[in-house]
VMD Tcl script that builds the backbone (N, CA, C; Angstrom):
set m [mol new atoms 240]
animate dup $m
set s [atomselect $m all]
$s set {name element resname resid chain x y z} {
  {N N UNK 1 A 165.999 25.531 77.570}
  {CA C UNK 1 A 165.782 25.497 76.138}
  {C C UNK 1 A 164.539 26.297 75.783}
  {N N UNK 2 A 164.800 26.936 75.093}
  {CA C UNK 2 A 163.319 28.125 74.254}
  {C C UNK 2 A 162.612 26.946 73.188}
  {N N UNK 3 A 161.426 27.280 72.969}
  {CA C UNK 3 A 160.803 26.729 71.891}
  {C C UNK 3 A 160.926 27.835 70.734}
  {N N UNK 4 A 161.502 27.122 69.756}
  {CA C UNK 4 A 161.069 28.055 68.356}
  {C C UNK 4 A 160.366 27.296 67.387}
  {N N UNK 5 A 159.301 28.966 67.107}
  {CA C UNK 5 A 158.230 28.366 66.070}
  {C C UNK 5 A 158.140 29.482 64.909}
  {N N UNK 6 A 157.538 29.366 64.136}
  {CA C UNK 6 A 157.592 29.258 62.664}
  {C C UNK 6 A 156.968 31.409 63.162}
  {N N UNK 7 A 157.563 32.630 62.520}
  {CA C UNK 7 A 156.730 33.538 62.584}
  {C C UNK 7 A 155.714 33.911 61.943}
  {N N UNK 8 A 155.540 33.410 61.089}
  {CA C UNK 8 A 154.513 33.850 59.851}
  {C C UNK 8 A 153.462 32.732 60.434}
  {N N UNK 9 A 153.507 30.878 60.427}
  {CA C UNK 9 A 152.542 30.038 60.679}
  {C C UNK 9 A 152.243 29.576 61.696}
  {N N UNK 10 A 153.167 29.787 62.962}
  {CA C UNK 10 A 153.429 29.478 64.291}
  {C C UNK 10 A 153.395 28.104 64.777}
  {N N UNK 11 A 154.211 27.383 63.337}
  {CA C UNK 11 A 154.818 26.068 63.467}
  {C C UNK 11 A 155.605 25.743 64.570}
  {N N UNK 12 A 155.787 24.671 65.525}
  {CA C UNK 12 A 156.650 24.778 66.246}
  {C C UNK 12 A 157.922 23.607 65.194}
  {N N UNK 13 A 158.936 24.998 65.259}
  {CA C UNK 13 A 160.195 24.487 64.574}
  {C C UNK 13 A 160.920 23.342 65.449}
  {N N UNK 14 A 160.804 23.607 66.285}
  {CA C UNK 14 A 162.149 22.500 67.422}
  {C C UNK 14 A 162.368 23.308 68.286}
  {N N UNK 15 A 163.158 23.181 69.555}
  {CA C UNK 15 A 163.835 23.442 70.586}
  {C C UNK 15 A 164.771 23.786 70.858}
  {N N UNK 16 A 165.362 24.505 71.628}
  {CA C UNK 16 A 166.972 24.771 71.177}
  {C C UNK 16 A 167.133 25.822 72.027}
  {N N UNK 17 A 168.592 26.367 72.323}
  {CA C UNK 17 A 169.800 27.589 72.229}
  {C C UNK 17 A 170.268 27.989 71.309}
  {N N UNK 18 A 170.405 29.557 71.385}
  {CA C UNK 18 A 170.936 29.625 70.348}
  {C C UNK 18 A 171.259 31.219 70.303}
  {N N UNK 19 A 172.189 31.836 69.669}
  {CA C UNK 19 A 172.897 32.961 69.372}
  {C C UNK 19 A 172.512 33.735 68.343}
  {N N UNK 20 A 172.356 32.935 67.318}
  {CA C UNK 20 A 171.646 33.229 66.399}
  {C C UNK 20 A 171.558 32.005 65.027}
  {N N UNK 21 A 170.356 32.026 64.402}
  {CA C UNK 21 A 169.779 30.765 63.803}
  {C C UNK 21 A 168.796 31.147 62.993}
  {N N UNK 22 A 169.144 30.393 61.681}
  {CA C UNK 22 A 168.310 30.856 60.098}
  {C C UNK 22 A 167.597 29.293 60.117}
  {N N UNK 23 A 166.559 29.096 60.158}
  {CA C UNK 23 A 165.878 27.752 60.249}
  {C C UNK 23 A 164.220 28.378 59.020}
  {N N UNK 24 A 164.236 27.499 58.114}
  {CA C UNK 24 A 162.996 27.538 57.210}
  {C C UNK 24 A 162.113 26.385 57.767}
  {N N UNK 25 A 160.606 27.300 57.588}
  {CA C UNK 25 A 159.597 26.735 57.743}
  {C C UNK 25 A 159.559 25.459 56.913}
  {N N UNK 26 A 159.349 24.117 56.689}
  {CA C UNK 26 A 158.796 23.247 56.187}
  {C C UNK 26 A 157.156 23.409 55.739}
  {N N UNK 27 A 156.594 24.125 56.541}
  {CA C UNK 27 A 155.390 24.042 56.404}
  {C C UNK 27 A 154.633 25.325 55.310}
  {N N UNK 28 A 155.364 26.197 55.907}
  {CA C UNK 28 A 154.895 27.808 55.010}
  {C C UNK 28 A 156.183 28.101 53.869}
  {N N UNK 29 A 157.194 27.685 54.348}
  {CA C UNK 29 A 158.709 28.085 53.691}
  {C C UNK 29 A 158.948 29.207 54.148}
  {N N UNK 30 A 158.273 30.365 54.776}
  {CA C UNK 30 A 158.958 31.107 55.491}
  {C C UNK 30 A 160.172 31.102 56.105}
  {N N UNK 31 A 161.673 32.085 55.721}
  {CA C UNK 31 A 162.608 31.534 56.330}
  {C C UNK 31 A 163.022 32.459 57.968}
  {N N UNK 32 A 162.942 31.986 58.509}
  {CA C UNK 32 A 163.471 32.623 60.087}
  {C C UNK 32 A 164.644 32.959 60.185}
  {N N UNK 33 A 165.021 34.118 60.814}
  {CA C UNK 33 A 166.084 34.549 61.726}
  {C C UNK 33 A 165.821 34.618 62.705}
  {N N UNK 34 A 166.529 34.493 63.708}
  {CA C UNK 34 A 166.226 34.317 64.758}
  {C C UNK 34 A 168.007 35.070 65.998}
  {N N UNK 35 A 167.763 35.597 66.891}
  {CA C UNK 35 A 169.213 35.874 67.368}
  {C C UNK 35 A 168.906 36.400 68.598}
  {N N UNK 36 A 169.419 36.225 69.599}
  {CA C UNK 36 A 169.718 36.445 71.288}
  {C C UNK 36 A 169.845 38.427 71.260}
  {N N UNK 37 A 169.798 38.504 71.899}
  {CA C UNK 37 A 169.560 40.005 72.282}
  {C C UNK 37 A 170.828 40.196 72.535}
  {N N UNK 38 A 171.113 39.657 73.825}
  {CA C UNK 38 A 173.147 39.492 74.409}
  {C C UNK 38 A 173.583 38.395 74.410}
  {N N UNK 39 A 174.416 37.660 74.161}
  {CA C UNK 39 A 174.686 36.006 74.600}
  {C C UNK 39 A 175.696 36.120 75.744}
  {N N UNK 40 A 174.794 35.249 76.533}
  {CA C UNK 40 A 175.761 35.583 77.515}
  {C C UNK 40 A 177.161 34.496 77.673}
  {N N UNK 41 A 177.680 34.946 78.719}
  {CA C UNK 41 A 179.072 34.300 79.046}
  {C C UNK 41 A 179.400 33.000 78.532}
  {N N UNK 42 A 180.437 32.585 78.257}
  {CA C UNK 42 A 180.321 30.487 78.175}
  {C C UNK 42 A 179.863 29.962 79.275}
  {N N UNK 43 A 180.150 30.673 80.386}
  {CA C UNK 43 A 180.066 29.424 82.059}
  {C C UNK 43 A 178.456 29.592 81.497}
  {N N UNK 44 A 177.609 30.646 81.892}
  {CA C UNK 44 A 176.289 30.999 81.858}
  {C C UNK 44 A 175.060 30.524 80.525}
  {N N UNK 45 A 175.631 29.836 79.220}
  {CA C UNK 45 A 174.957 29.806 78.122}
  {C C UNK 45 A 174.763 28.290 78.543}
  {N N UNK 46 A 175.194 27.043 79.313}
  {CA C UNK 46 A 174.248 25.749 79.498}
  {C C UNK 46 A 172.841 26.266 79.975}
  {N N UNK 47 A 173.000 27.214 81.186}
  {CA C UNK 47 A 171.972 27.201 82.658}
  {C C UNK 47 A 170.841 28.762 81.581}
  {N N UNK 48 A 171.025 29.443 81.467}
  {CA C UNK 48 A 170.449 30.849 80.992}
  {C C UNK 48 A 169.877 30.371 79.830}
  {N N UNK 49 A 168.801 31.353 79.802}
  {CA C UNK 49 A 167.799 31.088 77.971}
  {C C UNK 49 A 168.252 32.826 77.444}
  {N N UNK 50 A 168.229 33.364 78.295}
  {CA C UNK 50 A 169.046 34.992 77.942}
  {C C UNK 50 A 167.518 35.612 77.363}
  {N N UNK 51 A 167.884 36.783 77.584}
  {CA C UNK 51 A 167.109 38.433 76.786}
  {C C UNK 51 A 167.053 37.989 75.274}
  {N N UNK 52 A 165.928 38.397 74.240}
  {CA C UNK 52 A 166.411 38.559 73.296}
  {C C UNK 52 A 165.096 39.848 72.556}
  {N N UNK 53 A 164.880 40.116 71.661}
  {CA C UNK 53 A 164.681 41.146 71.114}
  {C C UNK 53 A 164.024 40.936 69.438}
  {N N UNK 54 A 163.053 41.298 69.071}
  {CA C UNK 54 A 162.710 41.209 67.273}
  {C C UNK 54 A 162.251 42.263 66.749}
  {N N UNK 55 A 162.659 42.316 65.276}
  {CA C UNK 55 A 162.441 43.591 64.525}
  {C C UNK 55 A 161.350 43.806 64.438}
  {N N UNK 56 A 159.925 42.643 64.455}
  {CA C UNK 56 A 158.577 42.293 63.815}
  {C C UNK 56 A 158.149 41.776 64.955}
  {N N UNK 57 A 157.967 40.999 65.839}
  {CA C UNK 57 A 157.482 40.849 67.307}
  {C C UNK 57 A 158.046 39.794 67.851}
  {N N UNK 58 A 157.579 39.844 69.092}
  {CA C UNK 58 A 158.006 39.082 70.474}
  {C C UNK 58 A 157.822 38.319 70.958}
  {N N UNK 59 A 158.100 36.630 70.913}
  {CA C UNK 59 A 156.883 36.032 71.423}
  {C C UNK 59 A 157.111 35.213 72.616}
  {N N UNK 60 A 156.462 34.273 73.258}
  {CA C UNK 60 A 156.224 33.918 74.819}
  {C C UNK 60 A 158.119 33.703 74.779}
  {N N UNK 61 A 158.986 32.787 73.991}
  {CA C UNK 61 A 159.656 32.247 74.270}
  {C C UNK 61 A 161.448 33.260 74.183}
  {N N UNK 62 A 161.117 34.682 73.685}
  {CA C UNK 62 A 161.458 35.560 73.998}
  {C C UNK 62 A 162.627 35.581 73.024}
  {N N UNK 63 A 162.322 35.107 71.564}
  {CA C UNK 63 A 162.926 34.773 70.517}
  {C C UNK 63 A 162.872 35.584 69.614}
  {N N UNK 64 A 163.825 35.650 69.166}
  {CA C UNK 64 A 163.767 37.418 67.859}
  {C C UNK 64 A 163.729 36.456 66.812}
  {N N UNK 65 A 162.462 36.860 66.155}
  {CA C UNK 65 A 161.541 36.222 65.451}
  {C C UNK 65 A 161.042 37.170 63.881}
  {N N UNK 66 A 162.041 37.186 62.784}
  {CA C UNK 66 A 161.647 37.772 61.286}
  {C C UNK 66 A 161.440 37.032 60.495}
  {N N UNK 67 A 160.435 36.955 59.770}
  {CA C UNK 67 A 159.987 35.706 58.668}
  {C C UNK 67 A 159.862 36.829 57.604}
  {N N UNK 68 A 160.424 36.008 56.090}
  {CA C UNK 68 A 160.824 36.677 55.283}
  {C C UNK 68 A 159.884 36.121 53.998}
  {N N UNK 69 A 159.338 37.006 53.489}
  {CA C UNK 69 A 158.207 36.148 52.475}
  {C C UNK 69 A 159.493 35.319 51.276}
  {N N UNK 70 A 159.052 34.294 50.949}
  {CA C UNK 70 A 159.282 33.714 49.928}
  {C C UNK 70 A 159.161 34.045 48.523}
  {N N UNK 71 A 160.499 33.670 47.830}
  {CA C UNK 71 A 160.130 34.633 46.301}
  {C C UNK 71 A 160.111 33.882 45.213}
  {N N UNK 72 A 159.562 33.442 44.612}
  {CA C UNK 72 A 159.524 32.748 43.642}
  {C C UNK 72 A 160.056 33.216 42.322}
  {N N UNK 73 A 160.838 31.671 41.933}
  {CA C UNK 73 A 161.678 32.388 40.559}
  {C C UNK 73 A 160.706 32.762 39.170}
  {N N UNK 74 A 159.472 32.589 39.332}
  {CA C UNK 74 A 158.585 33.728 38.420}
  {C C UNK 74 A 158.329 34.937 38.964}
  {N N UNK 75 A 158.205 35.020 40.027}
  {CA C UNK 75 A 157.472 36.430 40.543}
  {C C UNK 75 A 158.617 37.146 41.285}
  {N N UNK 76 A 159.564 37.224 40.552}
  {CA C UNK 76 A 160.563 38.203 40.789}
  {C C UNK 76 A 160.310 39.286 39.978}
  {N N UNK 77 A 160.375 40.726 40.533}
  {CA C UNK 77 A 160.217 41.996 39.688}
  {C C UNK 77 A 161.068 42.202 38.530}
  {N N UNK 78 A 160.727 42.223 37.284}
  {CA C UNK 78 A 161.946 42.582 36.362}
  {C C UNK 78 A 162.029 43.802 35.716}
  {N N UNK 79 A 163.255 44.071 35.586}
  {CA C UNK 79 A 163.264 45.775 34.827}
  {C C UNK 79 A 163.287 45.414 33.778}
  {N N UNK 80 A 162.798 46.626 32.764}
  {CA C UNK 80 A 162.615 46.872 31.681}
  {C C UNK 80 A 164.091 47.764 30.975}
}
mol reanalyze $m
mol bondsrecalc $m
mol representation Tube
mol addrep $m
C-alpha cells in the first residue's frame, strides 16, 4: 500500500492502491489526481505498488501527484 498525501499541504490523505484516484484535501481543498504510471496485471496488483509518474512532482511514495487550486464562485474571471 502507498501512502497518499495532500500535494499542495502534504496532508496525509489515507492509504491505498490505486489506478487512478481524485481524492480532495479536507484540509487545503486542494483537489488531487492521482494515477499509476502502468497498472499492472490482475494476478500482480494485490503484491506490486507499481511505477508511477506526475505532471508537477514525485514524491517518496511514487504517486502522480497534481493539486489543482480551488476556485471560488466569486473569483471566477468574467468577460465583459
Amino acid at each position: 500500500m502507498q501512502e497518499i498525501r495532500c500535494g499542495n499541504c502534504n496532508r496525509k490523505l489515507g492509504m491505498g492502491d490505486y489506478v487512478r484516484l481524485a481524492i480532495k484535501c479536507p484540509r487545503c481543498g486542494a483537489m488531487n489526481q492521482l494515477r499509476a504510471e502502468r497498472p499492472a496485471p490482475e494476478s500482480q496488483r494485490a503484491s506490486s505498488t507499481g511505477d508511477a509518474i506526475h505532471e508537477h512532482e514525485r514524491d517518496r511514495s511514487g504517486a502522480t501527484r497534481l493539486s489543482l487550486p480551488q476556485q471560488r464562485p466569486g473569483n471566477a474571471a468574467r468577460s465583459t
